[in-house]
C-alpha positions in Angstrom: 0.0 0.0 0.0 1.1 3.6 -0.9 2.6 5.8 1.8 0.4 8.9 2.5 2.5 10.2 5.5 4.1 13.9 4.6 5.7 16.8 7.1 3.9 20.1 7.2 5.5 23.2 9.5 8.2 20.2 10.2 5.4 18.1 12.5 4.7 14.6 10.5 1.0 13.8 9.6 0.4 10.2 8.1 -1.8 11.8 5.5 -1.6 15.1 3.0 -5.3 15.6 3.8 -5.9 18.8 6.3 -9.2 19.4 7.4 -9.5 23.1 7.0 -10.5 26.1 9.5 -14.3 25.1 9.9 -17.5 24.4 11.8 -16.5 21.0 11.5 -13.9 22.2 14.7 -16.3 23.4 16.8 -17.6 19.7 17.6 -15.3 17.4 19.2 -16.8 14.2 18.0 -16.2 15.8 14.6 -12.7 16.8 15.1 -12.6 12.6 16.6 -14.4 11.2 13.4 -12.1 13.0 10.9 -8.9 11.6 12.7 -10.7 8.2 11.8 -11.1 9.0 8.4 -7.7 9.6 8.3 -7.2 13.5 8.6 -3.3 14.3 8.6 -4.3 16.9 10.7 -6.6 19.6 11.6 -7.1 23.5 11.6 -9.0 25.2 14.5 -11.7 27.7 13.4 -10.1 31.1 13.4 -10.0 33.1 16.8 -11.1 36.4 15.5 -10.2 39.5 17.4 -13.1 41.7 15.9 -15.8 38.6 17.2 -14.2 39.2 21.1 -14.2 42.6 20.6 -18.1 43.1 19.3 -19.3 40.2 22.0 -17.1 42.6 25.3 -19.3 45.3 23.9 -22.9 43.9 23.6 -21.7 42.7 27.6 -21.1 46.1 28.4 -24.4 47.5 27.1 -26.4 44.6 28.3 -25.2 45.8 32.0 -25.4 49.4 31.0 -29.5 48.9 30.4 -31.0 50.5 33.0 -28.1 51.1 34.9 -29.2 55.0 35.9 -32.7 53.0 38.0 -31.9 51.9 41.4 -28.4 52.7 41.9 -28.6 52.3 45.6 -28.4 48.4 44.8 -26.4 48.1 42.4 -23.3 47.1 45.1 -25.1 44.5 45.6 -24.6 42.5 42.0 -20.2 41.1 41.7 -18.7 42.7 39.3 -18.8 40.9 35.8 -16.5 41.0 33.4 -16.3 39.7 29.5 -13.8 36.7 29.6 -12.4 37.8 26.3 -10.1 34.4 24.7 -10.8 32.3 27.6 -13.8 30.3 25.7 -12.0 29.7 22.6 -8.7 28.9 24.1 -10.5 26.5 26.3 -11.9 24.7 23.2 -8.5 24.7 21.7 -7.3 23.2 24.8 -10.1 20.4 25.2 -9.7 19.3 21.2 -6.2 19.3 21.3 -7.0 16.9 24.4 -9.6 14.7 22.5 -7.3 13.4 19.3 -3.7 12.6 19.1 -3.4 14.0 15.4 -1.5 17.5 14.9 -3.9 20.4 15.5 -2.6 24.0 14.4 -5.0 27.0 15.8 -6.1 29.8 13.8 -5.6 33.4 14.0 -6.8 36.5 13.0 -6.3 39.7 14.9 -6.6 43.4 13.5 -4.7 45.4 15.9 -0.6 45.1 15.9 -0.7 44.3 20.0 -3.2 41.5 20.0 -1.5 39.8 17.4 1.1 38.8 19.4 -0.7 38.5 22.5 -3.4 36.1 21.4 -0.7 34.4 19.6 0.9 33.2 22.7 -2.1 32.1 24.6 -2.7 29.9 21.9 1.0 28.5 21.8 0.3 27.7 25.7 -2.6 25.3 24.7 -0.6 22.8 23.1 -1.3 23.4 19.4 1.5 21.9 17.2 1.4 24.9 14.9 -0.7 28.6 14.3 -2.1 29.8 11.3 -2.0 33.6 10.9 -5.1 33.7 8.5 -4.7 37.5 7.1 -8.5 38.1 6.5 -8.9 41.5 5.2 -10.0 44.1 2.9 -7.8 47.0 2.5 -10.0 50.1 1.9 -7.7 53.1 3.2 -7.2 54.6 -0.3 -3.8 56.4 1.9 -2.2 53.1 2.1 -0.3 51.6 -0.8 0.3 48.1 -1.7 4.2 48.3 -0.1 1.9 49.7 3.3 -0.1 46.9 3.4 2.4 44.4 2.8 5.1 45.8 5.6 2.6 45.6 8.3 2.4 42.0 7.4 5.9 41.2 7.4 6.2 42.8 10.8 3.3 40.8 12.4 5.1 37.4 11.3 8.2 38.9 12.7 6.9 40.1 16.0 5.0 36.2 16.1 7.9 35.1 15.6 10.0 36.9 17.6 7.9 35.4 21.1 6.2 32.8 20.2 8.3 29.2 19.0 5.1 27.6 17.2 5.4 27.2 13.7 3.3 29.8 11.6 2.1 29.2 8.4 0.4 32.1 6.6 -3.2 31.9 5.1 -2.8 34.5 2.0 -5.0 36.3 -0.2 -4.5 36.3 -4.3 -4.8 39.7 -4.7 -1.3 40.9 -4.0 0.4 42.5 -6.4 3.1 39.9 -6.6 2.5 37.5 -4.7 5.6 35.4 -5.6 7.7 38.1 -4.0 5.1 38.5 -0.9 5.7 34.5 -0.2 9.9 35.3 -0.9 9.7 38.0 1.9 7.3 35.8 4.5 10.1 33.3 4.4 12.8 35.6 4.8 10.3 37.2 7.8 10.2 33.8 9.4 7.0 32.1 7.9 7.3 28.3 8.0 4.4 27.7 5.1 2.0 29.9 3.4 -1.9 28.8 2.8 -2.7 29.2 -1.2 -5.4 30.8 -0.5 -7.6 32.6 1.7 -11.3 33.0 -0.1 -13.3 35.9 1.4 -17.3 35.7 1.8 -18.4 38.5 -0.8 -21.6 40.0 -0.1 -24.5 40.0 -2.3 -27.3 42.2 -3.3 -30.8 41.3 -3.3 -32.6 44.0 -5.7 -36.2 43.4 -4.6 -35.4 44.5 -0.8 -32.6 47.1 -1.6 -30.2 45.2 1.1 -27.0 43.8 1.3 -27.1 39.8 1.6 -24.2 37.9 3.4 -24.8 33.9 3.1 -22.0 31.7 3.9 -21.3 29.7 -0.2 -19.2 26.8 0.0 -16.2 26.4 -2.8 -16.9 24.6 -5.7 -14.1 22.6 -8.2 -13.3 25.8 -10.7 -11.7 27.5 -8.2 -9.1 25.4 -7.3 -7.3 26.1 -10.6 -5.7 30.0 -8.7 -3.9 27.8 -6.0 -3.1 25.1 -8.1 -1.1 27.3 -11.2 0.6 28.8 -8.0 1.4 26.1 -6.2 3.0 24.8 -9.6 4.8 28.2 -10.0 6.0 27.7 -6.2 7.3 24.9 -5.8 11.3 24.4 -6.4 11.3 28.1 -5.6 10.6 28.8 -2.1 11.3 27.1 1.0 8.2 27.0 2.9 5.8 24.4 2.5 2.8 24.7 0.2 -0.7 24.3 1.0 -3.8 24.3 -1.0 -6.7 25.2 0.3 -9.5 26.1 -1.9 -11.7 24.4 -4.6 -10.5 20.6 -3.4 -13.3 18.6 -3.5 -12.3 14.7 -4.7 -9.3 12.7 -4.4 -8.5 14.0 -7.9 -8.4 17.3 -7.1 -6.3 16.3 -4.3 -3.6 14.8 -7.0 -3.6 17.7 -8.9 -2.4 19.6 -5.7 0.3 17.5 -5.2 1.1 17.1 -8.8 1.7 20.8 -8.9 3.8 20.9 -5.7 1.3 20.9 -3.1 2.9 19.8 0.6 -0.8 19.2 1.6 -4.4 19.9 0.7 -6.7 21.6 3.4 -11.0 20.5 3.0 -13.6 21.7 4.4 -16.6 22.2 1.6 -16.3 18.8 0.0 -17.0 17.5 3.7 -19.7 19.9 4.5 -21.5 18.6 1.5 -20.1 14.5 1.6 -19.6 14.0 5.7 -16.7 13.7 7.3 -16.4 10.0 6.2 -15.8 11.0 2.7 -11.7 12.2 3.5 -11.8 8.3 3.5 -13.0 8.1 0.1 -10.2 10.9 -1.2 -7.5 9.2 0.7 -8.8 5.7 -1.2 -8.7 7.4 -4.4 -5.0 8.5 -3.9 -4.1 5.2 -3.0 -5.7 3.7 -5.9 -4.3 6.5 -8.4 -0.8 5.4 -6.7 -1.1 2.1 -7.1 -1.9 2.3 -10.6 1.5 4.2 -11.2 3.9 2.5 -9.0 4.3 5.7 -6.7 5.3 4.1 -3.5 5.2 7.7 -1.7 4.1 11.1 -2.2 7.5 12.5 -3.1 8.1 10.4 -6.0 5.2 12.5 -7.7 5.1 15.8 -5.9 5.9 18.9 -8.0 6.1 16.4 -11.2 3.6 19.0 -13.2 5.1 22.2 -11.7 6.1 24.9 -13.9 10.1 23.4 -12.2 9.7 19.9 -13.8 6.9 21.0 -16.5 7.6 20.1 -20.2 6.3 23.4 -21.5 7.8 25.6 -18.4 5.6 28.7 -19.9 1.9 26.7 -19.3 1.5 28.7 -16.3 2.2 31.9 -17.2 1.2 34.1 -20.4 2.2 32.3 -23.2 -0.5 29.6 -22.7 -3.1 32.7 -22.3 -2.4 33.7 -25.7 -2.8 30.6 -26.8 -5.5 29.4 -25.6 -7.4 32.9 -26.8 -6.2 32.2 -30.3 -7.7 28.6 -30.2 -11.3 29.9 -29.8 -13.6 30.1 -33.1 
């Protein structure tokens, strides 16, 4: 039988599968079922700053109401404060407790401070790695690309700088290079970067004049942005690549590795299939394997990258061109 077993952030996982940041984390017994199905390891749903932030302040004005009647008692009520990380770092704690797989906790902070601060109270949980997922939408039309991009570099380096986890990045496409963001993330520190983060746009419904936010899971197309970048990647940087949107089969899985993935993060393909379906893509590797004599994932990772490629140019402009020209 094939070996699925690959190193991610240098901790070994016995399969390339990563369940990705997710619902599917905030249940134990899911977390417990997806280690069966043989998960290489799984991403905690993100501990958001902004969420702590908005829930301390609907505390304070739920003991604010009605605060000016009866103040002669209020000495009587203890003092109550909002517990700020405490609930999700006690999840954290009690998954981490519940499966012997490799768990890396999620992050995503707004303010320079908390970054670090939230980032080691999750280290002290016992993660085996931190994902800095960089979920945001610059819209300060003072701010240049270069601005955006040095206040990331320094929150990977300040991370870094107190906190000995292993951080992998969770990156938008929109950069302007993005090749030279990923060169500067590993010179910063970064262990692996996440290809790539997909915001929730919002909709709008014309008949009630309103903005509509409903949570769409990925579908196949969009797996081919990570996938030409993970080909362009790989043999060129350091860090370890994952994939992370648009994988929804065992095939699609292949194609992540065939392009130079180190693993391949799910999360939609098991909120439509179950849990039990990693089982199925995990089969359907093996078999794929089997069929070509690969005994492990190395002997075919990176073999369609733009590094090992026949026609090195199929992933860049060239192939545009000609592809347009082909169309009658």
């Amino acid at each position: 039988m094939p070996n699925l077993s690959t190193t991610y952030l240098g901790v070994p996982l016995k399969s390339p599968l990563v369940v990705a940041a997710s619902s599917i984390s905030s249940h134990v017994d899911r977390v417990q079922m997806a280690e069966s199905a043989g998960a290489g390891a799984l991403v905690i749903r993100s501990l958001f700053e902004e969420q702590i932030q908005l829930d301390s302040m609907q505390l304070d004005e739920f003991l604010a109401a009605g605060s000016d009647s009866f103040s002669e008692a209020t000495s009587f009520f203890p003092k109550i404060e909002h517990g700020g990380s405490k609930e999700h770092l006690m999840w954290v704690e009690k998954t981490r407790k519940a499966v012997s797989m490799p768990i890396f906790a999620s992050l995503n902070a707004v303010s320079p401070g908390a970054w670090v601060t939230y980032a080691k109270q999750l280290a002290r949980t016992g993660v085996n790695g931190l994902e800095v997922n960089l979920y945001s939408v610059p819209t300060d039309m003072g701010k240049s690309g270069s601005d955006i991009e040095k206040a990331l570099y320094e929150v990977i380096e300040s991370i870094k700088a107190e906190v000995a986890l292993p951080v992998a990045v969770k990156l938008s496409p929109y950069y302007t290079s993005p090749a030279n963001v990923i060169k500067q993330l590993e010179q910063h520190g970064a262990g692996a970067v996440v290809l790539f983060n997909r915001f929730l746009q919002p909709d709008i419904d014309p008949d009630t004049e309103t903005l509509v936010n409903e949570m769409v899971l990925s579908n196949p197309a969009e797996l081919r942005v990570p996938l030409r970048w993970a080909a362009l990647l790989y043999g060129r940087t350091r860090l370890d690549l994952a994939v992370n949107t648009g994988v929804h089969t065992g095939r699609d899985a292949i194609k992540a590795l065939l392009a130079g993935a180190t693993v391949v993060q799910v999360a939609s393909t098991l909120l439509q299939n179950g849990i039990p379906y990693l089982s199925t893509m995990l089969l359907d590797i093996q078999n794929w394997m089997d069929e070509r004599g690969y005994k492990s994932l190395d002997d075919f990772r990176g073999k369609v990258s733009q590094k090992h490629c026949d026609d090195p140019f199929a992933f860049e402009r060239a192939q545009y061109v000609k592809l347009l020209s082909s169309i009658h």
